[in-house]
C-alpha positions as CSV (number, residue, x, y, z in Angstrom):
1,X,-8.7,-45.4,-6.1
2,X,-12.3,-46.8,-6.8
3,X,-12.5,-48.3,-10.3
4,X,-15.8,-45.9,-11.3
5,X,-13.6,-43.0,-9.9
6,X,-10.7,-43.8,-11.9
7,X,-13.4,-44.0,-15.3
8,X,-14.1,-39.8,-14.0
9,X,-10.7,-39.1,-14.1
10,X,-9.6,-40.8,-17.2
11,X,-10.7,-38.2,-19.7
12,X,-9.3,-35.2,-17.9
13,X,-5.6,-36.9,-17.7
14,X,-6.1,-37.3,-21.1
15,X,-7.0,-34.2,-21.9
16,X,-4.1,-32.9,-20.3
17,X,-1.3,-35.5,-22.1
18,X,-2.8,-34.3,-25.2
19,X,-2.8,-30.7,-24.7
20,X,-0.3,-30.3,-22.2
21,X,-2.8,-29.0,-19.6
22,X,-2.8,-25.5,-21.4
23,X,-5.9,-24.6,-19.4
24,X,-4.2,-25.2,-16.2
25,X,-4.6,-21.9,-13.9
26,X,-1.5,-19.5,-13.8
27,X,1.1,-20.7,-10.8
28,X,3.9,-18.1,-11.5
29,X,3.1,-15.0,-9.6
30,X,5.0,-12.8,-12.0
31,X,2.4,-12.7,-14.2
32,X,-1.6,-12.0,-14.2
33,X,-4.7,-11.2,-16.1
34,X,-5.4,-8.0,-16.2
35,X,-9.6,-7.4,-15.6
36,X,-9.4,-4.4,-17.9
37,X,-9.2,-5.0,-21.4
38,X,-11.1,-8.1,-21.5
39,X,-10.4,-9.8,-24.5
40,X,-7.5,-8.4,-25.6
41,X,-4.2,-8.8,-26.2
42,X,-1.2,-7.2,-26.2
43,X,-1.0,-5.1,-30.0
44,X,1.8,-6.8,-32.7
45,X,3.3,-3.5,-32.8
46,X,4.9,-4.2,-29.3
47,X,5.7,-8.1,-29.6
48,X,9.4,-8.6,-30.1
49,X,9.2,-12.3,-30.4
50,X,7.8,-15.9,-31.1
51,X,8.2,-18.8,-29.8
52,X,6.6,-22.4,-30.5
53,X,5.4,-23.8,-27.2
54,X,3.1,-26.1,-25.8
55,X,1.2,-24.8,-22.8
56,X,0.8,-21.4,-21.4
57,X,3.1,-22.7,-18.6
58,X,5.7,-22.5,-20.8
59,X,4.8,-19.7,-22.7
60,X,4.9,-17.4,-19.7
61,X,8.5,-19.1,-18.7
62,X,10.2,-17.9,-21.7
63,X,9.4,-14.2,-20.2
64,X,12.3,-14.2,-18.0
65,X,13.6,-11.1,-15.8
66,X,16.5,-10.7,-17.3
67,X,14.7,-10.0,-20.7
68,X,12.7,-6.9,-22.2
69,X,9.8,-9.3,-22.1
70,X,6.8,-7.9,-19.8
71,X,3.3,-9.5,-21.3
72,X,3.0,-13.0,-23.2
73,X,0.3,-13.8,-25.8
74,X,0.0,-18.1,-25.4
75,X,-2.0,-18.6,-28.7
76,X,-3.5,-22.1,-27.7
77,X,-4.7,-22.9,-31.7
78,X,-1.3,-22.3,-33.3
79,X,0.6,-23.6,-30.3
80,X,2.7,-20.4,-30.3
81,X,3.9,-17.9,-27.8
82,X,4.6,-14.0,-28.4
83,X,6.8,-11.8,-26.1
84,X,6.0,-8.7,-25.3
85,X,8.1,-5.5,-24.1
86,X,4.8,-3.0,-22.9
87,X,2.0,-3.7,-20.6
88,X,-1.7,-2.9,-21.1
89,X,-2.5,1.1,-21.1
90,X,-5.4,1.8,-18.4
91,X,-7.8,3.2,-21.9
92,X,-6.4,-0.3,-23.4
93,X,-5.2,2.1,-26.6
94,X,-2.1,-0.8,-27.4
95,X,-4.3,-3.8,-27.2
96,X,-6.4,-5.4,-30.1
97,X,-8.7,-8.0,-30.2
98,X,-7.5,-11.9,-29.2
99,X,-8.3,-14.1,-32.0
100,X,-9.7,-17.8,-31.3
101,X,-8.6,-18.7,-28.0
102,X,-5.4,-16.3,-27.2
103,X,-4.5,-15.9,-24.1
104,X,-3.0,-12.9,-22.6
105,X,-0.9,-12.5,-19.4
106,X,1.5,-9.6,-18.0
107,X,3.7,-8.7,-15.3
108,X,2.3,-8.1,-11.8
109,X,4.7,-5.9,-10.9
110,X,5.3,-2.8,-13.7
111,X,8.1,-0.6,-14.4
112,X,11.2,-2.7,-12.8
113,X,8.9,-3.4,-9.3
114,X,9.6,-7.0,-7.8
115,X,7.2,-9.0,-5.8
116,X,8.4,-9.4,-2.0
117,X,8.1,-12.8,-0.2
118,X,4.6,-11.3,0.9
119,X,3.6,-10.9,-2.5
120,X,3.8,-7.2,-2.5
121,X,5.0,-5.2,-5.1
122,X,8.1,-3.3,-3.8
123,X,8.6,-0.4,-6.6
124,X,11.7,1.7,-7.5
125,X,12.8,4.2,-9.4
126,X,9.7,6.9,-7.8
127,X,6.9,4.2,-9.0
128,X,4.2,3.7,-6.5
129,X,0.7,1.6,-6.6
130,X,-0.3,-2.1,-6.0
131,X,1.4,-2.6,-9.5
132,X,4.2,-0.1,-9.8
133,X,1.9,1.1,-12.3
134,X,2.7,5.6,-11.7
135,X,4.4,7.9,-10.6
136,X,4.6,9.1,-7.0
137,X,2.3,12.2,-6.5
138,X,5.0,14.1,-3.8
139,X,7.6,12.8,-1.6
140,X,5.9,12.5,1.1
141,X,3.4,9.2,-0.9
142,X,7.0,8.1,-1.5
143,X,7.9,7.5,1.2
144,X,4.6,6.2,2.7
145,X,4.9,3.8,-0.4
146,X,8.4,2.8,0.7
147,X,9.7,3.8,-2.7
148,X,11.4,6.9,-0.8
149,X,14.4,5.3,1.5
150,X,16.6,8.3,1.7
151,X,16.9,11.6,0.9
152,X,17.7,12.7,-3.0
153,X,15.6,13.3,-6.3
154,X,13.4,11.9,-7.5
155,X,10.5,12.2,-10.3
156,X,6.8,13.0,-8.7
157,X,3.8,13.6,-11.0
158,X,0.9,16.0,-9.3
159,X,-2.6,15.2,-10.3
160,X,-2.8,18.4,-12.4
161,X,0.7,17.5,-14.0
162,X,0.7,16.2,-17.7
163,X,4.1,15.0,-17.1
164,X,6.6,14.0,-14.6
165,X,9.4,16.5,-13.2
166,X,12.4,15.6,-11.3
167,X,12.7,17.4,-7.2
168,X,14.6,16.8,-3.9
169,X,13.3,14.9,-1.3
170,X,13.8,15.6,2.3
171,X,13.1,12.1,4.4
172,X,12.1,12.3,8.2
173,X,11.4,8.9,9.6
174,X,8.4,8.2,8.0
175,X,8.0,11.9,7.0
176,X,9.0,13.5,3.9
177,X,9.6,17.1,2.3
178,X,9.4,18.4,-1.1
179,X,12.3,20.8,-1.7
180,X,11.4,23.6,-3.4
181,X,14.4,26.0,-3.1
182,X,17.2,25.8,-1.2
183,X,20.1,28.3,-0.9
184,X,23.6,27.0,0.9
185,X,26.1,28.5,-1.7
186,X,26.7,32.7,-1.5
187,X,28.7,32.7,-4.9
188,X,25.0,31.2,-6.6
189,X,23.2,33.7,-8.2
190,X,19.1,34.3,-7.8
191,X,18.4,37.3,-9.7
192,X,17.2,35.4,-12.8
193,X,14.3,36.4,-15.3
194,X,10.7,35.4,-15.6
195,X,10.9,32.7,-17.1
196,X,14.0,31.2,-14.8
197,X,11.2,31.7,-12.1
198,X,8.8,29.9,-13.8
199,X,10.7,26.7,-14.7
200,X,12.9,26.8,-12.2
201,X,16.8,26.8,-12.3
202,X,20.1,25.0,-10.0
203,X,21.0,21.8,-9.1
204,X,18.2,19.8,-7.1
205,X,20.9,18.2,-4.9
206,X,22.2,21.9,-4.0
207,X,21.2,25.2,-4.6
208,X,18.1,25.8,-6.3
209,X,14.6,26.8,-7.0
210,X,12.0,24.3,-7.7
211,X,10.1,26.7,-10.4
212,X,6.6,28.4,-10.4
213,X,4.9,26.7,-12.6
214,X,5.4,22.9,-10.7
215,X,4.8,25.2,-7.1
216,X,1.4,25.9,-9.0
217,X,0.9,22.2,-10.5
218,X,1.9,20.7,-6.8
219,X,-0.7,22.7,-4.6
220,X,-3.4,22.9,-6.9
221,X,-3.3,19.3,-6.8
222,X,-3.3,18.5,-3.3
223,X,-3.2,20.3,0.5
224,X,-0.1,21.5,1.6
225,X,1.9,24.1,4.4
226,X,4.8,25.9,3.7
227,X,8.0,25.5,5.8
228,X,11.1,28.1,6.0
229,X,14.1,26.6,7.4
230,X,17.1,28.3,8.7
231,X,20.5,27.1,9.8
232,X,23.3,29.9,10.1
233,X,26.7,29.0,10.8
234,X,27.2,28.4,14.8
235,X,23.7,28.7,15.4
236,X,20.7,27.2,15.8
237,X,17.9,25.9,13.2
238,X,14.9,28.5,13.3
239,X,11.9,27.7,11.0
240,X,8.3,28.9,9.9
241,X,5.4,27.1,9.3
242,X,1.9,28.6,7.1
243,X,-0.4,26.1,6.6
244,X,-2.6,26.0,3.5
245,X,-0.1,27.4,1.0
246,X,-1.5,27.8,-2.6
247,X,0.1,29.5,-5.3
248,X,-2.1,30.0,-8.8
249,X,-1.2,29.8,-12.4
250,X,0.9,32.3,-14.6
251,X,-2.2,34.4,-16.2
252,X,-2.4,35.6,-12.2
253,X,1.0,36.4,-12.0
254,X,1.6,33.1,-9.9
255,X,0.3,35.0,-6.7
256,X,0.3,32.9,-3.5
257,X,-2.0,32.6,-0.1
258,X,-1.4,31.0,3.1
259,X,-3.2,30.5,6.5
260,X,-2.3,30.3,10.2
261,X,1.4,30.8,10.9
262,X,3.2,28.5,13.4
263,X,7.0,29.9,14.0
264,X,10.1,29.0,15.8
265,X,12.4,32.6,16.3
266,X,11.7,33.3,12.3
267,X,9.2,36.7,12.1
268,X,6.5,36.3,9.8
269,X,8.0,37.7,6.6
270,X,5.1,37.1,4.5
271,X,3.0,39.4,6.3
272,X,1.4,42.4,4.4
273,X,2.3,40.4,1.1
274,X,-1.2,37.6,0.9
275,X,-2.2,37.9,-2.3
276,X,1.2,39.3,-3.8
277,X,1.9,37.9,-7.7
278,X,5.8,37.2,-8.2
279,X,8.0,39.7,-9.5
280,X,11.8,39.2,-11.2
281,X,13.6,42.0,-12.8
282,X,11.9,41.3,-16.2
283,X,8.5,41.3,-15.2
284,X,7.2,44.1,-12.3
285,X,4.3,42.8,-11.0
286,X,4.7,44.6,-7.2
287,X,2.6,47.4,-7.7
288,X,5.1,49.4,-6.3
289,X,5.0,53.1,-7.8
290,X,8.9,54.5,-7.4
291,X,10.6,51.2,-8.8
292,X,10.4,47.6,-9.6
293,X,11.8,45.9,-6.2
294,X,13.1,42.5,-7.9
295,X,15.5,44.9,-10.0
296,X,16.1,47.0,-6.8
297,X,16.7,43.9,-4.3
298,X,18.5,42.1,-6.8
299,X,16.5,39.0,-6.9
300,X,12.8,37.6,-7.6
301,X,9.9,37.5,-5.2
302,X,6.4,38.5,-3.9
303,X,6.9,41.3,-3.8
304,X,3.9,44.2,-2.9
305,X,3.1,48.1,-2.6
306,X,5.4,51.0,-1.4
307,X,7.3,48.9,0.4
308,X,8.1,45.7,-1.2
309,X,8.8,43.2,1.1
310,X,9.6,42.3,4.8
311,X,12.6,39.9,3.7
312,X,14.3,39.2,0.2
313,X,15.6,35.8,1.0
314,X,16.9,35.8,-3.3
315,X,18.9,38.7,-2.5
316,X,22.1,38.9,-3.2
317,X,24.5,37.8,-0.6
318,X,28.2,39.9,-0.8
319,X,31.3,39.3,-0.2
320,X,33.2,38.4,2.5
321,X,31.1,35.7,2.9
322,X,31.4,36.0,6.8
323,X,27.7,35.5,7.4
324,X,26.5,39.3,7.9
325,X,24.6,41.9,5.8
326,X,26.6,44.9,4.5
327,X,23.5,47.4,5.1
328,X,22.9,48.2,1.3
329,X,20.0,47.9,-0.4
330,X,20.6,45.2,-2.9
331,X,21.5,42.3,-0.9
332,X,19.5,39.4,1.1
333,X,17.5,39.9,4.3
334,X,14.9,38.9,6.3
335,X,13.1,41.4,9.1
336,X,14.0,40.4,12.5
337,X,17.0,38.4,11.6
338,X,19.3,40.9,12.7
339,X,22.1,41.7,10.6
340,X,22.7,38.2,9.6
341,X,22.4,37.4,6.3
342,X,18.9,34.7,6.4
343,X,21.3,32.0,5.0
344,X,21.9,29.0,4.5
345,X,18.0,28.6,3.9
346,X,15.3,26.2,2.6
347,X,11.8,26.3,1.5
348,X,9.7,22.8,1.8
349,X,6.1,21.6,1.0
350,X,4.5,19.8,3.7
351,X,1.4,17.4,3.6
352,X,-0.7,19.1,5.7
């Protein structure tokens, strides 16, 4: 090296033997600066410990995997290093002002993600985003996310939802389903009460029914069709497909609407019933002058008018359990089924 080069260069090696070259740019990709919250740092109320250091190089490697540790405070003036366990909030409400020159860096990937060799984040546990940072919407951005893998449950938070809620998802290749009920076990019981309906009730990984109220937070949030699926014993699938399915809040009785109808074999039991607010025994909303047809049937639905409903897939379903209706009243059908009991049966959402 040139003699007046090596006079340039002098200082800056100096600089950095003195201060350790804290001002060195950040090589471990773990971590970043976040552009939000500009001049902030991580609050005291969520640093769990300090540590005397001498560069942010170091500071950032005492935040190891293994640990709580997801956000670092290098405090250049005092030398010393704070370890944090929460990341910045996206209104910056646990971050306070840095003070001198504080430095503050957090984890690229959020909420147990790790970066690939591409230097993607590769989320788990239903988190989806660039950073991990929230909850999938549905199952289907779960699986377009590559969160989703296989079929199970999983937590999904709608746009309109204030909170997360656990459901089953149905994977298809690079397809997915959101369960909402699903009926395989004649011994479970559907005729449950109002407010059964609305929360929803049963195991996700079995029989089940998703509940109103997240039906009403899931298509109110985005555009979705409605699938029926069928599967009797010794027989083929047969399904139903309405696209545009939207069901409205509980001060309208959760009534639903649908569009155009595609259909394999399955007749189109919501016919005559657009419009229809559900009905359990509790609550008679069928306007159905003779008797409440969720009591009569023996399970909820949309019901509507005189005559209540083309099918009453919540029915009950009696014993033997050989497959086939009994022809009374109270027990489960669907018109044009035959006398087969419309069981073992599903009910998806479907990103239209």
């Amino acid at each position: 090296m040139r003699p007046d080069k090596w006079l340039l260069v002098q200082p800056v090696i100096l600089l950095c033997v003195l201060y350790h070259c804290p001002c060195q740019p950040m090589v471990d990709n773990r971590m970043t600066r976040p552009a939000q919250c500009a001049g902030q740092v991580i609050s005291v109320a969520y640093r769990y410990r300090t540590l005397a250091v001498r560069s942010s190089l170091e500071c950032v490697g005492h935040c190891r995997p293994a640990d709580p540790c997801l956000s670092v405070v290098f405090d250049l003036d005092n030398r010393l290093c704070h370890l944090g366990n929460a990341t910045s909030e996206d209104d910056c409400s646990n971050m306070e002002a840095a003070v001198g020159r504080m430095k503050y860096y957090e984890i690229v990937c959020k909420n147990g993600g790790q970066m690939d060799s591409q230097g993607k984040c590769a989320c788990v546990d239903s988190y989806v985003g660039n950073r991990c940072e929230r909850i999938m919407a549905d199952c289907t951005e779960g699986v377009i996310s590559g969160t989703v893998k296989q079929k199970g449950v999983y937590n999904i938070q709608p746009a309109l939802a204030s909170s997360p809620f656990p459901v089953f998802c149905r994977t298809l290749e690079q397809l997915s389903r959101t369960r909402i009920f699903h009926r395989e076990d004649p011994a479970v019981s559907f005729n449950r009460s109002w407010s059964e309906y609305r929360d929803g009730f049963g195991d996700l990984s079995g029989d089940h029914w998703l509940g109103l109220e997240k039906l009403h937070l899931l298509t109110a949030s985005k555009s979705y069709g409605l699938r029926f699926l069928m599967k009797p014993p010794n027989s083929t699938a047969s399904y139903s497909f309405f696209e545009d399915f939207v069901l409205s809040d509980e001060a309208s009785g959760y009534s639903f609407t649908v569009g155009t109808l595609r259909s394999d074999k399955l007749a189109n039991c919501l016919d005559g019933q657009q419009g229809a607010p559900f009905s359990a025994y509790d609550v008679d909303n069928d306007d159905n002058s003779t008797f409440n047809c969720a009591l009569q049937y023996g399970g909820g639905w949309w019901f509507k008018g005189e005559n209540c409903s083309l099918c009453s897939p919540m029915g009950p379903i009696l014993p033997p359990f050989d497959g086939m209706r009994k022809g009374v009243l109270g027990e489960s059908f669907w018109s044009g089924f035959g006398d087969g009991y419309p069981f073992p049966i599903t009910m998806y959402l479907v990103v239209e």
